[in-house]
PDB file with SEQRES, HELIX, SHEET and CRYST1 records, atoms N, CA, C and O in Angstrom:
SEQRES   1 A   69  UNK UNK UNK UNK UNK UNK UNK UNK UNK UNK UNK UNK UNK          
SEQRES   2 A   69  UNK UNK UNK UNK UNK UNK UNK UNK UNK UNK UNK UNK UNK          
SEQRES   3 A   69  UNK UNK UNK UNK UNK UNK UNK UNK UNK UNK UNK UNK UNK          
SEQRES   4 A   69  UNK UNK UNK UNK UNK UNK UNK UNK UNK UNK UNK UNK UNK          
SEQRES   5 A   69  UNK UNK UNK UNK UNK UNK UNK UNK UNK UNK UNK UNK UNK          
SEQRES   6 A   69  UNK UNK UNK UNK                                              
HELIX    1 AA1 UNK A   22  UNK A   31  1                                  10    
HELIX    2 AA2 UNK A   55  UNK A   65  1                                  11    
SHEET    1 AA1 4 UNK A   8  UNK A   9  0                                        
SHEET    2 AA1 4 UNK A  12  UNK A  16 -1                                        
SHEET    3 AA1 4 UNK A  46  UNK A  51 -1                                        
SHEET    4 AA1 4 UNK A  37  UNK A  42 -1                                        
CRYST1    1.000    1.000    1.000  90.00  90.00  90.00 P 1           1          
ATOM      1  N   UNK A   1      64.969 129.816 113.976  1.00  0.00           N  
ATOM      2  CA  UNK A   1      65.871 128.689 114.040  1.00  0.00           C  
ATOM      3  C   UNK A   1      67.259 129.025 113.500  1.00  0.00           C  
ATOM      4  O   UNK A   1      68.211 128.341 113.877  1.00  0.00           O  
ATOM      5  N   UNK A   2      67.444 130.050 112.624  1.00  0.00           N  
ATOM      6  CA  UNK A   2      68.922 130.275 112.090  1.00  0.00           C  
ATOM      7  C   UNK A   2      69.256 131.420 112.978  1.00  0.00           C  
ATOM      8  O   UNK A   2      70.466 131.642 112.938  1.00  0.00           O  
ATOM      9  N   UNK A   3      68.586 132.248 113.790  1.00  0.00           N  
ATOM     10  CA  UNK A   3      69.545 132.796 114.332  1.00  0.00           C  
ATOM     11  C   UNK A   3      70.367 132.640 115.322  1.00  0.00           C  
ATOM     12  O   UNK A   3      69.892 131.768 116.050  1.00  0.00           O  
ATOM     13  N   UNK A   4      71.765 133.187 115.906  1.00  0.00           N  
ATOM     14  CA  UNK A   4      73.128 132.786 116.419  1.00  0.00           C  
ATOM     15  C   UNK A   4      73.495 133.855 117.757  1.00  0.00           C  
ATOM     16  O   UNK A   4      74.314 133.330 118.512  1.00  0.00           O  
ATOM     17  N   UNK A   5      73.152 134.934 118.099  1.00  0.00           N  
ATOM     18  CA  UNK A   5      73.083 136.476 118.315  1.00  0.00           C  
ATOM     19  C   UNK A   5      72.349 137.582 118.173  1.00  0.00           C  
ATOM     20  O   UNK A   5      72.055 137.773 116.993  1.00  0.00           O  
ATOM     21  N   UNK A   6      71.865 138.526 119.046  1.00  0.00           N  
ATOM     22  CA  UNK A   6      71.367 139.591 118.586  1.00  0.00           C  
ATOM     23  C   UNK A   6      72.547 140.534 119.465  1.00  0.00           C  
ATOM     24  O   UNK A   6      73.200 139.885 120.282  1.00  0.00           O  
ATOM     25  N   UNK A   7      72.854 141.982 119.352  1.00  0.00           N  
ATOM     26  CA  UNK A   7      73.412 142.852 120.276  1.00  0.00           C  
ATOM     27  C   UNK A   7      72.922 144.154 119.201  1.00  0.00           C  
ATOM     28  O   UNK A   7      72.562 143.958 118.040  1.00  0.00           O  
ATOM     29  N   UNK A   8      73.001 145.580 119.900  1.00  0.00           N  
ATOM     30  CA  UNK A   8      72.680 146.222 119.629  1.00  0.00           C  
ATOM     31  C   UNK A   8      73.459 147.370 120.158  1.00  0.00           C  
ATOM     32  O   UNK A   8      73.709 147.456 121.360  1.00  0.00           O  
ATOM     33  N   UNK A   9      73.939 148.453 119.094  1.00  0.00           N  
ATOM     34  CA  UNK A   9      74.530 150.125 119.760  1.00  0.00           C  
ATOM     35  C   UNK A   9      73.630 151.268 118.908  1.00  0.00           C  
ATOM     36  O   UNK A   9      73.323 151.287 117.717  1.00  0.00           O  
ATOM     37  N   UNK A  10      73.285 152.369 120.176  1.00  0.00           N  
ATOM     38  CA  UNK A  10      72.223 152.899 119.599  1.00  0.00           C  
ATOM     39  C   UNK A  10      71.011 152.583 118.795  1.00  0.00           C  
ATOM     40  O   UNK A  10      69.984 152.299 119.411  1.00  0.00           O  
ATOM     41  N   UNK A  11      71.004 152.597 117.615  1.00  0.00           N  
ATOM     42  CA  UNK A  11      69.417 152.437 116.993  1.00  0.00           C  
ATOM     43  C   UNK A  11      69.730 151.317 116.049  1.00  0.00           C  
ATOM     44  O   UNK A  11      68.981 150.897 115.167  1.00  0.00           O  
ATOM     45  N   UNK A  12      70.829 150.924 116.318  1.00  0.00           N  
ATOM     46  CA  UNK A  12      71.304 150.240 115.554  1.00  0.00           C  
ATOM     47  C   UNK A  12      71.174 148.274 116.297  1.00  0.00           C  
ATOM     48  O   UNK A  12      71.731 147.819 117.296  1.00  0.00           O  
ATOM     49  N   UNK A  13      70.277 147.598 115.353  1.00  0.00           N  
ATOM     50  CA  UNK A  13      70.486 145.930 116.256  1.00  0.00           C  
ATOM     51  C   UNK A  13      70.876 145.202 114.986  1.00  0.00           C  
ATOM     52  O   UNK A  13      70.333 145.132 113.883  1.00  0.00           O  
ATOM     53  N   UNK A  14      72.246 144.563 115.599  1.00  0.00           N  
ATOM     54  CA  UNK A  14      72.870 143.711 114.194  1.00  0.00           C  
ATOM     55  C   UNK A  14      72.229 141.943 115.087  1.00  0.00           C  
ATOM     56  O   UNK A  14      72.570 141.518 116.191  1.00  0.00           O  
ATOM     57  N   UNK A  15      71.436 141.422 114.265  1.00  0.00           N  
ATOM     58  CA  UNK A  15      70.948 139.835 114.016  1.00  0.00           C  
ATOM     59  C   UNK A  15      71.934 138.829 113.198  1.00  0.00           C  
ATOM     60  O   UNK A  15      71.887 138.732 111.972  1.00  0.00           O  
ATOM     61  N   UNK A  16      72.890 138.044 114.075  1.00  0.00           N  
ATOM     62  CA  UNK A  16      73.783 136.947 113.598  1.00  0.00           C  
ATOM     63  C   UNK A  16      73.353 136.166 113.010  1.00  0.00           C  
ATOM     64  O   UNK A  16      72.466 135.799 113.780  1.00  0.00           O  
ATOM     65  N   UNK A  17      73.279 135.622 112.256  1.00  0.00           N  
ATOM     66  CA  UNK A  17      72.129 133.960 111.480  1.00  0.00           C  
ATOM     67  C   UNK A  17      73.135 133.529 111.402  1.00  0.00           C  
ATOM     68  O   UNK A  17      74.089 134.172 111.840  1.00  0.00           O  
ATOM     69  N   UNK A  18      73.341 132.102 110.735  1.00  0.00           N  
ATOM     70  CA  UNK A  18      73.791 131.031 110.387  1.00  0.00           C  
ATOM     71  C   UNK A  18      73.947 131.587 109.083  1.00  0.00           C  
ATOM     72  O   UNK A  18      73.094 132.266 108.511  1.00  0.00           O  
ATOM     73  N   UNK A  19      75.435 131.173 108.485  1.00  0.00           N  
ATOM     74  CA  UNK A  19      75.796 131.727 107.512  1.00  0.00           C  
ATOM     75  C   UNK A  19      74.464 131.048 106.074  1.00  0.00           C  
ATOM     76  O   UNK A  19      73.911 129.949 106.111  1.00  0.00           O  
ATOM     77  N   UNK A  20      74.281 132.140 104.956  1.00  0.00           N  
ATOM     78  CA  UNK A  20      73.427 132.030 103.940  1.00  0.00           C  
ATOM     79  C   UNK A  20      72.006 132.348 104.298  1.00  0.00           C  
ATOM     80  O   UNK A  20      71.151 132.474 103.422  1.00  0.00           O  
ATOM     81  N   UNK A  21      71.739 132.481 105.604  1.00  0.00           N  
ATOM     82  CA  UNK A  21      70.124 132.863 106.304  1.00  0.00           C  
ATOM     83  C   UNK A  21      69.420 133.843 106.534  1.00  0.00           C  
ATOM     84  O   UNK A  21      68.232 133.949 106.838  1.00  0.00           O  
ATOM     85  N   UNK A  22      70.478 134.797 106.319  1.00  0.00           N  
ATOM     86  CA  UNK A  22      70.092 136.194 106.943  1.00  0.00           C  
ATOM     87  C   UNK A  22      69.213 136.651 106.165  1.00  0.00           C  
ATOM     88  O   UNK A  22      68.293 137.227 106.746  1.00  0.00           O  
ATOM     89  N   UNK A  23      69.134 136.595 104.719  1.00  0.00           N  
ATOM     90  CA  UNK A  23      67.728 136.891 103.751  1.00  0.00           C  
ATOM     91  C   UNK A  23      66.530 136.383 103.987  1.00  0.00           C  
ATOM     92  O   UNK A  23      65.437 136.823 103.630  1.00  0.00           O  
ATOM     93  N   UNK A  24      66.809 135.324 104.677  1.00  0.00           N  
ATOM     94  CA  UNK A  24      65.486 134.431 105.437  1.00  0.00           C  
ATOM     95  C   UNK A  24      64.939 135.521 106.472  1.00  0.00           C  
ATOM     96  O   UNK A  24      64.011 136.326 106.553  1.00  0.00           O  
ATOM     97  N   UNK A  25      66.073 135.079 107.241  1.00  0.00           N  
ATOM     98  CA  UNK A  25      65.693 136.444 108.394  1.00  0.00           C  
ATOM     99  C   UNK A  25      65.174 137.777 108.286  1.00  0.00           C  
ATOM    100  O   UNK A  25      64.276 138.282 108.959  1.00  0.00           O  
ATOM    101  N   UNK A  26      65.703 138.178 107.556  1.00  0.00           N  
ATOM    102  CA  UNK A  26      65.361 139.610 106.768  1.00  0.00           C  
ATOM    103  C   UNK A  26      63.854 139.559 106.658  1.00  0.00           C  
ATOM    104  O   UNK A  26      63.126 140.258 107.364  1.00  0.00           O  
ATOM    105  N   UNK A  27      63.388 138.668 105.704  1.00  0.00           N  
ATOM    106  CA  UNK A  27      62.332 138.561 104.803  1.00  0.00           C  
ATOM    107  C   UNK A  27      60.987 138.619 106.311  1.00  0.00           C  
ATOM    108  O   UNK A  27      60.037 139.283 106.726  1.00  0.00           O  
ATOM    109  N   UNK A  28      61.712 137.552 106.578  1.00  0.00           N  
ATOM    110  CA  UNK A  28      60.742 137.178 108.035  1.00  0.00           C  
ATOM    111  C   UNK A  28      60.216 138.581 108.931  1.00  0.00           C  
ATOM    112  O   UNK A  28      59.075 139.024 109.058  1.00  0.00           O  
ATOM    113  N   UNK A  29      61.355 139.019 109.418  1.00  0.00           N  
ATOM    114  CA  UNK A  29      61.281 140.605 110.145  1.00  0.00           C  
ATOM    115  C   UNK A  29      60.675 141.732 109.676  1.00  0.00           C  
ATOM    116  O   UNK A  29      60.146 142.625 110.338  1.00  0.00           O  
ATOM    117  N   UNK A  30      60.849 141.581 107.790  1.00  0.00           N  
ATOM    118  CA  UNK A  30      60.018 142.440 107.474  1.00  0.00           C  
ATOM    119  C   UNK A  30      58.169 141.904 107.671  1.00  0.00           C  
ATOM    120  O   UNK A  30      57.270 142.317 108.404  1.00  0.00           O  
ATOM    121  N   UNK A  31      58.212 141.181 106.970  1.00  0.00           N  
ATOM    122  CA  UNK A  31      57.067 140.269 107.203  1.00  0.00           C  
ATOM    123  C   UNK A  31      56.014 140.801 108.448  1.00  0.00           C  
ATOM    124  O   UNK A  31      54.917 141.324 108.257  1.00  0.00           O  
ATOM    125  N   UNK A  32      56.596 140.546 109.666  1.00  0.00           N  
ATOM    126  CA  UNK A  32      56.545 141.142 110.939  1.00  0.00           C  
ATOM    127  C   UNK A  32      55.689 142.147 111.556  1.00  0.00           C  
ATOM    128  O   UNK A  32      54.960 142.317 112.534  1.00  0.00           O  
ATOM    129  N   UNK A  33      56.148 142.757 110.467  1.00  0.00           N  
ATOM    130  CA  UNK A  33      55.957 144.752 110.793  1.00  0.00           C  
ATOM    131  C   UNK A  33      55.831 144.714 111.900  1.00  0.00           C  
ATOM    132  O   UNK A  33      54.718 144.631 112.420  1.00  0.00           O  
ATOM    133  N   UNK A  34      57.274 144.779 112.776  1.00  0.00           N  
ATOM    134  CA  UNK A  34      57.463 145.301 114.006  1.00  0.00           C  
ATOM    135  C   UNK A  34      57.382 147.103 114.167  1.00  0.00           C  
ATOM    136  O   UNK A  34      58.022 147.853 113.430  1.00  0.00           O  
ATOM    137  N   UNK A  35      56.588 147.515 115.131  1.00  0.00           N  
ATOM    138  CA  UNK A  35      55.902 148.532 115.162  1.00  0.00           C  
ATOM    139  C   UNK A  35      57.497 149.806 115.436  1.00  0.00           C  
ATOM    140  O   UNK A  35      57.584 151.017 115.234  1.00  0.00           O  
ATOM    141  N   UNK A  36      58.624 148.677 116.013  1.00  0.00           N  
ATOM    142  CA  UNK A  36      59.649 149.241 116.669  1.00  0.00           C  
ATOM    143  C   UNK A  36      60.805 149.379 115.746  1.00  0.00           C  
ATOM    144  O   UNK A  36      61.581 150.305 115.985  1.00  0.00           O  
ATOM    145  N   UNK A  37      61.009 148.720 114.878  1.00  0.00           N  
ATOM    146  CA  UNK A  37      61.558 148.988 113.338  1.00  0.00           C  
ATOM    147  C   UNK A  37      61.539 149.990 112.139  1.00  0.00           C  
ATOM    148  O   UNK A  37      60.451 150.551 112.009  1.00  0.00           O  
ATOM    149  N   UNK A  38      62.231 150.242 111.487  1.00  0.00           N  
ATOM    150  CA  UNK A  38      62.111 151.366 110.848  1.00  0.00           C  
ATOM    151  C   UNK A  38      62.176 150.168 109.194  1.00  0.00           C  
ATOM    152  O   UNK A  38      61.235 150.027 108.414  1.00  0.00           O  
ATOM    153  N   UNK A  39      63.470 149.526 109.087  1.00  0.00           N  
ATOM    154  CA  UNK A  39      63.776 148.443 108.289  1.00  0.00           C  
ATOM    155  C   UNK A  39      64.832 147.778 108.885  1.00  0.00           C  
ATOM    156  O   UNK A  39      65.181 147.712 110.064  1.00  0.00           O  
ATOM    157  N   UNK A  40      65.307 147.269 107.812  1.00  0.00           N  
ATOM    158  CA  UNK A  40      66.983 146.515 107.718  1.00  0.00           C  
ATOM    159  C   UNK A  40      66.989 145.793 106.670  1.00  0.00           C  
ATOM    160  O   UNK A  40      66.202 145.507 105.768  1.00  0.00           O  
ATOM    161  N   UNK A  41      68.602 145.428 107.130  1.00  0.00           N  
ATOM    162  CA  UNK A  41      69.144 145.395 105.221  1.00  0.00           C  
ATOM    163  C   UNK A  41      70.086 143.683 105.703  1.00  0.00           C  
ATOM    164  O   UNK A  41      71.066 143.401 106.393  1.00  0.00           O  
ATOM    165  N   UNK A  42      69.602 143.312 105.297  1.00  0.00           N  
ATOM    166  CA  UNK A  42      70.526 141.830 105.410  1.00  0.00           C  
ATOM    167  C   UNK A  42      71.823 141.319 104.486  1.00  0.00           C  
ATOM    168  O   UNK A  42      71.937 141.501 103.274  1.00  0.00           O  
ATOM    169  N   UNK A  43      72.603 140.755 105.207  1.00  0.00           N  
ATOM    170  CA  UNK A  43      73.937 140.003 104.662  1.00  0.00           C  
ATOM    171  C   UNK A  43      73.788 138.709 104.091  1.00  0.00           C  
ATOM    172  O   UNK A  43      72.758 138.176 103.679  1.00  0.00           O  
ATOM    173  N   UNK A  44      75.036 138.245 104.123  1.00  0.00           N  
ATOM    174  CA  UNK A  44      75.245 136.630 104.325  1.00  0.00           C  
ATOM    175  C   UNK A  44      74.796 135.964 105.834  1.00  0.00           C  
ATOM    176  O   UNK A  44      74.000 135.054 106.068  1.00  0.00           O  
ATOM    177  N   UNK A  45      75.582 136.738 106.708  1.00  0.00           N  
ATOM    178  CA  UNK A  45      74.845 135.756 107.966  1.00  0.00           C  
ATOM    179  C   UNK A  45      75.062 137.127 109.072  1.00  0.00           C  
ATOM    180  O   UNK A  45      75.855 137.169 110.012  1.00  0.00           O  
ATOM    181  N   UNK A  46      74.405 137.862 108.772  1.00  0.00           N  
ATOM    182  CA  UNK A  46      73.738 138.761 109.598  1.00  0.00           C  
ATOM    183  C   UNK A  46      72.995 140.194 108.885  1.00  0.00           C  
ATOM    184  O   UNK A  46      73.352 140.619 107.786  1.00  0.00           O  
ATOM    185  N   UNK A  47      72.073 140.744 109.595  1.00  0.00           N  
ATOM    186  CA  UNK A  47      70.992 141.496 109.459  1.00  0.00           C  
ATOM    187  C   UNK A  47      70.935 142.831 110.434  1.00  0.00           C  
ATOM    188  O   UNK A  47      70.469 142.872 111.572  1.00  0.00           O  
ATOM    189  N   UNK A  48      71.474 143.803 109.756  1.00  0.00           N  
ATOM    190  CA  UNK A  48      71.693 144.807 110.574  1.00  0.00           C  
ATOM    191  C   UNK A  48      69.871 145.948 110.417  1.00  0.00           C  
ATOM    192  O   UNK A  48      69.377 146.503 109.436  1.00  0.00           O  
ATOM    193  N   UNK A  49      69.367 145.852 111.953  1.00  0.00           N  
ATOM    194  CA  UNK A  49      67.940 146.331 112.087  1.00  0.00           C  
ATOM    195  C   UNK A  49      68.065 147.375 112.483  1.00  0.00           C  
ATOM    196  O   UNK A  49      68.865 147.466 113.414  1.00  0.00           O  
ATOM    197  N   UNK A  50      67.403 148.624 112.037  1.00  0.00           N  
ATOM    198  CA  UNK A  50      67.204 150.167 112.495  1.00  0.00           C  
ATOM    199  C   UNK A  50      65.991 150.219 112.954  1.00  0.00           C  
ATOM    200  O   UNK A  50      64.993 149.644 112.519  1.00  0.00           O  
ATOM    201  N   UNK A  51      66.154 151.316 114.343  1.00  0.00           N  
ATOM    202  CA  UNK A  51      65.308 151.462 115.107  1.00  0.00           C  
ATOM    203  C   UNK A  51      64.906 152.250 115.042  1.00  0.00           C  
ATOM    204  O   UNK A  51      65.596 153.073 114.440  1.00  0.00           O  
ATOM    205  N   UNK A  52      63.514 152.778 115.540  1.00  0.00           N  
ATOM    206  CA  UNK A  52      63.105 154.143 115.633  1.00  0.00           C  
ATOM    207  C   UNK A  52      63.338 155.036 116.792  1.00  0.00           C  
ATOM    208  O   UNK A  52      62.767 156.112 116.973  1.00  0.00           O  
ATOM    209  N   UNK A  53      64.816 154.138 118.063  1.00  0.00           N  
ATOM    210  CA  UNK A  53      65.029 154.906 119.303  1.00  0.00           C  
ATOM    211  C   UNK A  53      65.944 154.311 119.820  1.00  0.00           C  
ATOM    212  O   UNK A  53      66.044 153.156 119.405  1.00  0.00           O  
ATOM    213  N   UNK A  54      66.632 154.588 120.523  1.00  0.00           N  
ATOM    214  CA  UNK A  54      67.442 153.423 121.204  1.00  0.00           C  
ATOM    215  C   UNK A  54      66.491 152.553 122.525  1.00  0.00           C  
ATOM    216  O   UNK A  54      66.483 151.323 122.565  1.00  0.00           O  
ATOM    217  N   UNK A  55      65.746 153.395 123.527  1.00  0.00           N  
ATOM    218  CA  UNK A  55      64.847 151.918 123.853  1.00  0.00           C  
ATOM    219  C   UNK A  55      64.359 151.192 122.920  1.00  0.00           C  
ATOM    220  O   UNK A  55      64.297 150.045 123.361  1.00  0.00           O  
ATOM    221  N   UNK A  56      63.906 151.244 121.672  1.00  0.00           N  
ATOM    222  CA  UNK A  56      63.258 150.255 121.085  1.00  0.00           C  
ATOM    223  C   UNK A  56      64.464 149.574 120.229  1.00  0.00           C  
ATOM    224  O   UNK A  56      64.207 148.725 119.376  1.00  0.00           O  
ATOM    225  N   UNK A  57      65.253 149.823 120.393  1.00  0.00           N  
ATOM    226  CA  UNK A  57      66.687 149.017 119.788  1.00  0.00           C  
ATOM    227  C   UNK A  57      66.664 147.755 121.281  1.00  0.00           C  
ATOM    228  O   UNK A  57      66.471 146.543 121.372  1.00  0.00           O  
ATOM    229  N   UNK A  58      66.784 148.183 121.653  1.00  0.00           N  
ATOM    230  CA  UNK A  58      67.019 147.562 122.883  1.00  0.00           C  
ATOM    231  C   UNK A  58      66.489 146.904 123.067  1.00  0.00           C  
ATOM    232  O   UNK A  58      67.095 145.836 122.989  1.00  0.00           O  
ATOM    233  N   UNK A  59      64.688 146.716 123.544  1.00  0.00           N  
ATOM    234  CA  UNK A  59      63.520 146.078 123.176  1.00  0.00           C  
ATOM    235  C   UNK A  59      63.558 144.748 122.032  1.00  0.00           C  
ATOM    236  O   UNK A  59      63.355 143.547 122.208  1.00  0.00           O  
ATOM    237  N   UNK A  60      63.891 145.489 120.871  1.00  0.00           N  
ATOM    238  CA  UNK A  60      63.935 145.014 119.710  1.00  0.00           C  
ATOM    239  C   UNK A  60      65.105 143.705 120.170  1.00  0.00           C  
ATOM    240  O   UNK A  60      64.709 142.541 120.235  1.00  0.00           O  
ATOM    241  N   UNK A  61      66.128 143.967 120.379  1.00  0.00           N  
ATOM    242  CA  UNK A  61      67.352 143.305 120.824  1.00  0.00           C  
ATOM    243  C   UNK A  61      67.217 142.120 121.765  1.00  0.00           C  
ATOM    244  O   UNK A  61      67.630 141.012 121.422  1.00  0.00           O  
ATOM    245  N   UNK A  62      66.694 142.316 122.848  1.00  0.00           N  
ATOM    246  CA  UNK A  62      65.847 142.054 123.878  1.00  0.00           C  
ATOM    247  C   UNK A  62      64.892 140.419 123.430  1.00  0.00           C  
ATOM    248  O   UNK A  62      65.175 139.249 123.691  1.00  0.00           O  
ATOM    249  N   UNK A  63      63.943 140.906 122.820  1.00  0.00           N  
ATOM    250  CA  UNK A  63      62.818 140.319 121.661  1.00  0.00           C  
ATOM    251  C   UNK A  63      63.491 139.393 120.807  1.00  0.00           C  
ATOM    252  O   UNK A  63      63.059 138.241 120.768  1.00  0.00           O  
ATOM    253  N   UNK A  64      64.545 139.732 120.071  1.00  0.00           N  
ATOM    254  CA  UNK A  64      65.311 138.826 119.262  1.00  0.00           C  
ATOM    255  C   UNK A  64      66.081 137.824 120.262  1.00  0.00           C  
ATOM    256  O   UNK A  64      65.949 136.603 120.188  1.00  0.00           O  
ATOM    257  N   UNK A  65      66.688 138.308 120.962  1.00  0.00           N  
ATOM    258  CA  UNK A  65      67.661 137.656 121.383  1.00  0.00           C  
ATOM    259  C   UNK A  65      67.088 135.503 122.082  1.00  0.00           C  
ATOM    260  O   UNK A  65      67.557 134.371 121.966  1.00  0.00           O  
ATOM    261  N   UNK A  66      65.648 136.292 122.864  1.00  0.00           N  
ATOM    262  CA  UNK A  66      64.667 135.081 122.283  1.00  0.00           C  
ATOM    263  C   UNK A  66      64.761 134.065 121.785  1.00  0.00           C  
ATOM    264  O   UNK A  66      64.940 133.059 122.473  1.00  0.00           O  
ATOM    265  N   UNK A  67      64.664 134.009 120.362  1.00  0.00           N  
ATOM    266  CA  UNK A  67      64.943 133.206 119.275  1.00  0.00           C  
ATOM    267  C   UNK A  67      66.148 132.737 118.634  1.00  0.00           C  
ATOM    268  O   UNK A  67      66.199 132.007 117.644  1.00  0.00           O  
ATOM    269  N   UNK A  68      67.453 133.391 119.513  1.00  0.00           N  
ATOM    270  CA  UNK A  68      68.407 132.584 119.520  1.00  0.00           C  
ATOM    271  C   UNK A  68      69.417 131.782 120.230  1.00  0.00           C  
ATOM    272  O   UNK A  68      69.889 132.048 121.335  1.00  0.00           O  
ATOM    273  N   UNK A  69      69.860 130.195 119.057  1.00  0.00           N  
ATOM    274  CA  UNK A  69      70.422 129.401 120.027  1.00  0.00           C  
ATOM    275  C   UNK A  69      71.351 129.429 120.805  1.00  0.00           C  
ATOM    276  O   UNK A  69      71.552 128.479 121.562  1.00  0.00           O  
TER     277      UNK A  69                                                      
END                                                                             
């Protein structure tokens, strides 16, 4: 529900939230254990996710993008 954006370059997928959420988000993703994740490190209102490839950035990106409004 707080997230705003997903986009992604290389292995790299930055997750937009709603500003103050992104620790939510964070917490959640780890939570997850997406098989396609390595970690990530969250902001104020975004969550930058490392991949283990760039298809699975992509995927990953893909997957998120989903869940936002």
């Amino acid at each position: 529900e707080c997230c705003v954006s997903a986009d992604c370059a290389g292995i790299v997928v930055v997750l937009k939230t709603l500003p103050g959420l992104a620790d939510a988000a964070g917490a959640a993703l780890d939570a997850m254990r997406l098989p396609d994740m390595l970690g990530c490190i969250s902001g104020n209102d975004a969550v930058a996710i490392v991949a283990r490839g760039e298809q699975e950035a992509e995927r990953l990106c893909y997957d998120l993008r989903q869940y936002c409004k």
